[in-house]
NUKE-36963 format. One record per residue (C-alpha): residue in one letter; residue number from 0; x negated, y negated, z negated. Coordinates in pm, 1 decimal, padded with zeros to 6 digits, always signed. Each point is the difference from the previous one (the first is absolute). Layout:
N
<atom type="A" seq="NUM" px="X" py="Y" pz="Z"/>
...
//
This chain:
170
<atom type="X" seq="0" px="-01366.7" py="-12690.2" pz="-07541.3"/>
<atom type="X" seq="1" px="-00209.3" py="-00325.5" pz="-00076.2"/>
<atom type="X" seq="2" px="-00277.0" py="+00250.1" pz="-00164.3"/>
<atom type="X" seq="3" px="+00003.1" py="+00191.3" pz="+00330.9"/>
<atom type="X" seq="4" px="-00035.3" py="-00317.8" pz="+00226.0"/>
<atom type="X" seq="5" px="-00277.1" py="-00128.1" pz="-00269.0"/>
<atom type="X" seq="6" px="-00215.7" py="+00325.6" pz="+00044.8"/>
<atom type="X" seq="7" px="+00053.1" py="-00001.4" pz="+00416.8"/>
<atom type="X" seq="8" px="-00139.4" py="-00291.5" pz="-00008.4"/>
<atom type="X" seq="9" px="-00260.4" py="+00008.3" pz="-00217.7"/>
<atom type="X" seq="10" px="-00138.9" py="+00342.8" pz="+00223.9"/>
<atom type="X" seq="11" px="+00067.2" py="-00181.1" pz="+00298.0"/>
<atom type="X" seq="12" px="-00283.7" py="-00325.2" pz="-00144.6"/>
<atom type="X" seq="13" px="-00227.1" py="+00263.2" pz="-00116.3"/>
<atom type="X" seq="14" px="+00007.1" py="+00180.7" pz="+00317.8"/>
<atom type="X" seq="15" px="-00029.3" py="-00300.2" pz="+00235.5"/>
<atom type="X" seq="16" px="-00300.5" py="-00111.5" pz="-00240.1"/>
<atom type="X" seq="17" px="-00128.7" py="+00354.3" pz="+00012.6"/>
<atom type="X" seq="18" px="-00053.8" py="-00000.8" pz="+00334.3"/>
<atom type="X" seq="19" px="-00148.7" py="-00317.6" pz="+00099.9"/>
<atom type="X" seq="20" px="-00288.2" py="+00004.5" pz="+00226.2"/>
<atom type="X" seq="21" px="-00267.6" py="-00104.0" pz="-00275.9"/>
<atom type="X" seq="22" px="-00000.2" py="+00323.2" pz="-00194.4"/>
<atom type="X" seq="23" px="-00280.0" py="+00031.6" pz="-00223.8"/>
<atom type="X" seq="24" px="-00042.3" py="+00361.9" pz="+00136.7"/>
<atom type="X" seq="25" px="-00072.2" py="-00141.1" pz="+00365.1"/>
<atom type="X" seq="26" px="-00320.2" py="-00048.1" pz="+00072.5"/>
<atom type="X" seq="27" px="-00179.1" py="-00318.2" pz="-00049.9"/>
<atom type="X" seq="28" px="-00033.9" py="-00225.7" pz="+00394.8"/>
<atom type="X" seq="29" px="-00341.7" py="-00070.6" pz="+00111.0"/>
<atom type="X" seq="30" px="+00127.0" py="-00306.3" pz="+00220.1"/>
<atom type="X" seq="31" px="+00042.3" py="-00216.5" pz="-00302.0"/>
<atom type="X" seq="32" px="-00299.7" py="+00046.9" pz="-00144.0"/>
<atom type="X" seq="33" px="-00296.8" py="-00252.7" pz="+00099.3"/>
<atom type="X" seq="34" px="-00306.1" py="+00264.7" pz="+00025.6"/>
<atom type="X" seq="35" px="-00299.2" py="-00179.6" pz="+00122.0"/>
<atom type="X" seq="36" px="-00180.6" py="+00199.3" pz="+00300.8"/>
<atom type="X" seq="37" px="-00278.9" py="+00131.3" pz="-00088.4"/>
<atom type="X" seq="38" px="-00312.1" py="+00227.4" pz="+00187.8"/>
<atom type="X" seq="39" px="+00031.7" py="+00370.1" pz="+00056.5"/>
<atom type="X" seq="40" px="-00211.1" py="+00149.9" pz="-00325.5"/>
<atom type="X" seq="41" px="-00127.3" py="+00275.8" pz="+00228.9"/>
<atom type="X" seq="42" px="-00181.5" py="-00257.7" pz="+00190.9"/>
<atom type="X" seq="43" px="-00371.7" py="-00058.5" pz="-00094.2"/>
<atom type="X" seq="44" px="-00209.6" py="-00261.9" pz="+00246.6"/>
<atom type="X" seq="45" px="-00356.7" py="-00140.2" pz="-00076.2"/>
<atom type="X" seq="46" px="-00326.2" py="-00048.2" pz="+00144.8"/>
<atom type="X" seq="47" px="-00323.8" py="+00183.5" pz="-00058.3"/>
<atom type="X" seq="48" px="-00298.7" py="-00166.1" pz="+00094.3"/>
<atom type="X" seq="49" px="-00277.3" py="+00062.8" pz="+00215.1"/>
<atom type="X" seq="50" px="-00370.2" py="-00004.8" pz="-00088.0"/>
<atom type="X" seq="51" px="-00346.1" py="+00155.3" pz="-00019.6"/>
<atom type="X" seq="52" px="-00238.7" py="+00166.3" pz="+00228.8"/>
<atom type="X" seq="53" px="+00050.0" py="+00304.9" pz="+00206.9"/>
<atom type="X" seq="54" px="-00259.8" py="+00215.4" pz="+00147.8"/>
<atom type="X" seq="55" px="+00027.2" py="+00037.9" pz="+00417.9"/>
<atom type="X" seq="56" px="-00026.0" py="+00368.9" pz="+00076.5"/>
<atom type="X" seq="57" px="-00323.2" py="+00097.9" pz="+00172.0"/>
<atom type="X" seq="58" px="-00349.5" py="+00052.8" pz="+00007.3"/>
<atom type="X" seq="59" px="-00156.4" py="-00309.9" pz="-00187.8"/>
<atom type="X" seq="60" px="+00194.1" py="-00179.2" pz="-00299.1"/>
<atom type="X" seq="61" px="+00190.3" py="-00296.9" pz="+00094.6"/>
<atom type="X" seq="62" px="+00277.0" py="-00150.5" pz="-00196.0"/>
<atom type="X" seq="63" px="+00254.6" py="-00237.4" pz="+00077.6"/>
<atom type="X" seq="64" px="+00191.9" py="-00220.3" pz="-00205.5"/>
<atom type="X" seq="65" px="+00408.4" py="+00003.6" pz="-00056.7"/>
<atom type="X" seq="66" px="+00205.7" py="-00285.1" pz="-00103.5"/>
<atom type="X" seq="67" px="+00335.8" py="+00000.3" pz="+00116.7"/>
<atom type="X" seq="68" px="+00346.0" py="+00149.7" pz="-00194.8"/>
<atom type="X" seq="69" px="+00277.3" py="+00268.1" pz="+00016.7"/>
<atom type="X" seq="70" px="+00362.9" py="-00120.9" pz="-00021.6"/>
<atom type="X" seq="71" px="+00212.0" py="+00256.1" pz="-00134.8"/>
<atom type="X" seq="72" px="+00376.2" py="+00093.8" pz="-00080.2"/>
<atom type="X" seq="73" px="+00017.9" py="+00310.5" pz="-00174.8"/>
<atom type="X" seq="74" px="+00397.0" py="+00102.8" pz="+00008.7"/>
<atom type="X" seq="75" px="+00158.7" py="+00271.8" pz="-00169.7"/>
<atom type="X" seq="76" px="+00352.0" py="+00161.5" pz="+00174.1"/>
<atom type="X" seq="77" px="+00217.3" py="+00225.1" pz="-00141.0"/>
<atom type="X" seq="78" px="+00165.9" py="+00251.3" pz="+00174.1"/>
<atom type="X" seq="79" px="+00175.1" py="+00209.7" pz="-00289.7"/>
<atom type="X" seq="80" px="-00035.6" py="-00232.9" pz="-00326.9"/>
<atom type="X" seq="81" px="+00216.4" py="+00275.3" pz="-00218.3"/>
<atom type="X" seq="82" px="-00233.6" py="+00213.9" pz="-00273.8"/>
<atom type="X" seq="83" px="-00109.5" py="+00233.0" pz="-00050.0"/>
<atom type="X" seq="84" px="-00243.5" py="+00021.2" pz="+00313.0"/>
<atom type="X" seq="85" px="+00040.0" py="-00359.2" pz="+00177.9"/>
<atom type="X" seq="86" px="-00154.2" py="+00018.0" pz="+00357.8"/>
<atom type="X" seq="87" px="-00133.6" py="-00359.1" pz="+00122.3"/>
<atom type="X" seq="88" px="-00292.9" py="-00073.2" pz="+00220.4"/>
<atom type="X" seq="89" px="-00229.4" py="-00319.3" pz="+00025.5"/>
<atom type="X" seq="90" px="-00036.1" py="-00218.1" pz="+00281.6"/>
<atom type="X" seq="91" px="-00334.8" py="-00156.3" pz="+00043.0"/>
<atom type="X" seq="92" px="-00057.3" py="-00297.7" pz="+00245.4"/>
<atom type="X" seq="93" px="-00320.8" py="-00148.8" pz="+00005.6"/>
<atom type="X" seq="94" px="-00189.9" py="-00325.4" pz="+00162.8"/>
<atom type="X" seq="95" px="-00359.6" py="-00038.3" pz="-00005.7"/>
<atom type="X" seq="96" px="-00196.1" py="-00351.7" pz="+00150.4"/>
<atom type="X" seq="97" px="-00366.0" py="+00042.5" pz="-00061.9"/>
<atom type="X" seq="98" px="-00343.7" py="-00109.2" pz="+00124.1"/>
<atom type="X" seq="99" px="-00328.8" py="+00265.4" pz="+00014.1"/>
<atom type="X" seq="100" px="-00334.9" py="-00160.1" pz="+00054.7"/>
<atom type="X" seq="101" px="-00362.4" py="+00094.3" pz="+00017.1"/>
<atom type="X" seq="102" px="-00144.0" py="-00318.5" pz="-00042.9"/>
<atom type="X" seq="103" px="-00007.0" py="-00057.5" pz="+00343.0"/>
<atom type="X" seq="104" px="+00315.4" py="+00120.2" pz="+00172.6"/>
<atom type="X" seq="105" px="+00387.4" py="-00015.7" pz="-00098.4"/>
<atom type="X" seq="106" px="+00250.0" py="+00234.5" pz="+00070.6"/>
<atom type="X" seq="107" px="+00376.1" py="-00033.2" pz="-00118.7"/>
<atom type="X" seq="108" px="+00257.2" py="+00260.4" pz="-00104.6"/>
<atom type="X" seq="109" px="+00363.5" py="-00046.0" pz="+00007.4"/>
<atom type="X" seq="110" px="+00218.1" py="+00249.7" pz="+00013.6"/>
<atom type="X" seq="111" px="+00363.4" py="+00097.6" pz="-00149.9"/>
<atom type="X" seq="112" px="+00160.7" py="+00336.5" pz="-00064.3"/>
<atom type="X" seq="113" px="+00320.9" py="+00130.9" pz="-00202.0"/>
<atom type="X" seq="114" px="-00008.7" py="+00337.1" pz="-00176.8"/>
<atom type="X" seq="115" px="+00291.1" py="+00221.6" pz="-00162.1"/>
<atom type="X" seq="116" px="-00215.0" py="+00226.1" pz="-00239.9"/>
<atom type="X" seq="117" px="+00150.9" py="+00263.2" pz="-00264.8"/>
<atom type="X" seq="118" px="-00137.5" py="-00009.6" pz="-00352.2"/>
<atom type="X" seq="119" px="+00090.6" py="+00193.0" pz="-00333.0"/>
<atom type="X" seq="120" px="+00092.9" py="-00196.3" pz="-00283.1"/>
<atom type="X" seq="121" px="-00364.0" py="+00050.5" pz="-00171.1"/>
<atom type="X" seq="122" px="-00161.9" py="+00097.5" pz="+00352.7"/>
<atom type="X" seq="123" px="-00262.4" py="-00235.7" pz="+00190.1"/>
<atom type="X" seq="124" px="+00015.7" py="-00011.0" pz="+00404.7"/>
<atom type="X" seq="125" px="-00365.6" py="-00061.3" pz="+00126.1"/>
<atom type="X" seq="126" px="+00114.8" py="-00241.2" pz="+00327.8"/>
<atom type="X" seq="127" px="-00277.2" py="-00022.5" pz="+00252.8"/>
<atom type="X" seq="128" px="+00049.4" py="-00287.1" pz="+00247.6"/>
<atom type="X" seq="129" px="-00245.9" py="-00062.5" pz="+00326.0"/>
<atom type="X" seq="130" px="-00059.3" py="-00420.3" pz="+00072.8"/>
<atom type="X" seq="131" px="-00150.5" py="-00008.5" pz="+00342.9"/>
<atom type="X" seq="132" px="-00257.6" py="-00283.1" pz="-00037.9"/>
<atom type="X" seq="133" px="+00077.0" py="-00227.5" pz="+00289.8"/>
<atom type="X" seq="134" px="-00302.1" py="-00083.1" pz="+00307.6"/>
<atom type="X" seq="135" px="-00197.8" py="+00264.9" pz="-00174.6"/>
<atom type="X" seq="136" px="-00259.2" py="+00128.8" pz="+00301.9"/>
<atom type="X" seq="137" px="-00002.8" py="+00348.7" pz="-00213.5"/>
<atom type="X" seq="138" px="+00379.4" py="+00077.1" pz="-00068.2"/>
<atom type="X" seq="139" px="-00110.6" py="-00073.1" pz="-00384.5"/>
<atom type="X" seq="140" px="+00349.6" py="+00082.7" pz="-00218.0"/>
<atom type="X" seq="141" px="+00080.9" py="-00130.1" pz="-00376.5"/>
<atom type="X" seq="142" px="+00128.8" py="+00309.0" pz="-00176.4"/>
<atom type="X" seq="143" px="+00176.7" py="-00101.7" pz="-00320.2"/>
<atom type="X" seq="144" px="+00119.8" py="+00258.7" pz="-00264.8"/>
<atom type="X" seq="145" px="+00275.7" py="-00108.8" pz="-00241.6"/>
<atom type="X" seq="146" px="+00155.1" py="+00176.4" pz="-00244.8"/>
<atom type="X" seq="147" px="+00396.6" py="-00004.3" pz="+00009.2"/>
<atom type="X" seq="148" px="+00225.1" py="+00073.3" pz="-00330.0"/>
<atom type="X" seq="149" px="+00396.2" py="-00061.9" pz="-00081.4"/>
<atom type="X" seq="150" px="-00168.5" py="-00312.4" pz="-00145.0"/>
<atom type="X" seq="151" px="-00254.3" py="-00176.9" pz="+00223.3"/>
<atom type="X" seq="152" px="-00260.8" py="+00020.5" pz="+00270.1"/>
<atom type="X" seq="153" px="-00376.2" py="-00057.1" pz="-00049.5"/>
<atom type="X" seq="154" px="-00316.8" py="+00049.7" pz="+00176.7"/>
<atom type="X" seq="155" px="-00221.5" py="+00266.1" pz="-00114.0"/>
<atom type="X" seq="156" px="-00246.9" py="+00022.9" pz="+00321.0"/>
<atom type="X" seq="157" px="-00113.8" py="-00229.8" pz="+00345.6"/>
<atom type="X" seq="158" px="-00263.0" py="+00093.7" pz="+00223.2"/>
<atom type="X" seq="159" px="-00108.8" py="-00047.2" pz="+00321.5"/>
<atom type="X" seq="160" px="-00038.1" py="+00277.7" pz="+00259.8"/>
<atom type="X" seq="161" px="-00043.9" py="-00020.3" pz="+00376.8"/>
<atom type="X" seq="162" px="+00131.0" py="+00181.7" pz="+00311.9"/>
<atom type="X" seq="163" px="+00354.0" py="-00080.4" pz="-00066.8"/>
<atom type="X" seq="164" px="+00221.8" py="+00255.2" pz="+00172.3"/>
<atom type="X" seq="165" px="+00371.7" py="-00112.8" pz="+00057.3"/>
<atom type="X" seq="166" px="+00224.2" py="+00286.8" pz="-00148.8"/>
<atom type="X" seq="167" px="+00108.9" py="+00264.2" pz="+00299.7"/>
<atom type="X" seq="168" px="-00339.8" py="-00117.2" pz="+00189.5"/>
<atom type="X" seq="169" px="-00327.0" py="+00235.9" pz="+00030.2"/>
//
């Protein structure tokens, strides 16, 4: 009889330690761990500068000068993150502040947009972005190429053309 009290006991420890809420098969709690917060790695931001001449479209060759810059943020968002065919797309905002001038005259450009473009993983999106130059007497437009990967953004192309027409206008 003592033996059978002894080993109803000893189960009854063992279970009550068994089943504790600190199992080593539960899964380990985030709240007690001291994670430092840290950027989104699908978030690239920079600046690429602004410089050189451009030609004015016409009859006779005259150039104006650039300085100015492009602010960018280059984000990548996934929508289905599980292989083997992950589908994302890249969202694109952009900020340009920059000065054209002939010598003579000045004419700003600032303008912002936000694009959502699709890319394959070793694809290249040609982005082609219209700056209205601002006072122009001629409707003179900064057209900017950039070239868009899962990666980055950069600027392959700017030129100016004139006879801006707004999108939906003839």
């Amino acid at each position: 009889m003592k033996n059978l009290l002894l080993t109803l006991v000893s189960f009854s420890v063992l279970l009550l330690i068994g089943c504790q809420e600190n199992s080593i098969v539960d899964p380990i709690s985030t709240k007690s761990l001291n994670r430092s917060q840290t950027p989104d790695n699908n978030i690239n931001t920079g600046t690429i500068k602004l410089g050189g001449l451009l030609v004015l479209p016409g009859g006779f060759q005259s150039y104006y000068t650039i300085d100015g810059q492009i602010d960018y943020t280059h984000k990548l968002v996934l929508l289905d993150p599980i292989p083997p065919a992950p589908q994302y797309y890249i969202n694109v905002d952009l900020a340009i502040r920059a000065i054209i001038s002939d010598g003579n005259n000045s004419l700003d450009i600032s303008s912002t947009s936000s694009d959502n473009v699709y890319v394959s993983e070793e694809g290249i999106f040609i982005l082609e972005k219209s700056y209205p130059v601002l006072n122009s007497s001629n409707g003179l437009v900064l057209i900017c190429k950039f070239l868009v990967t899962t990666n980055g953004i950069g600027l392959s192309e700017m030129l100016l053309a004139d006879g801006y027409v707004k999108p939906g206008s003839k």
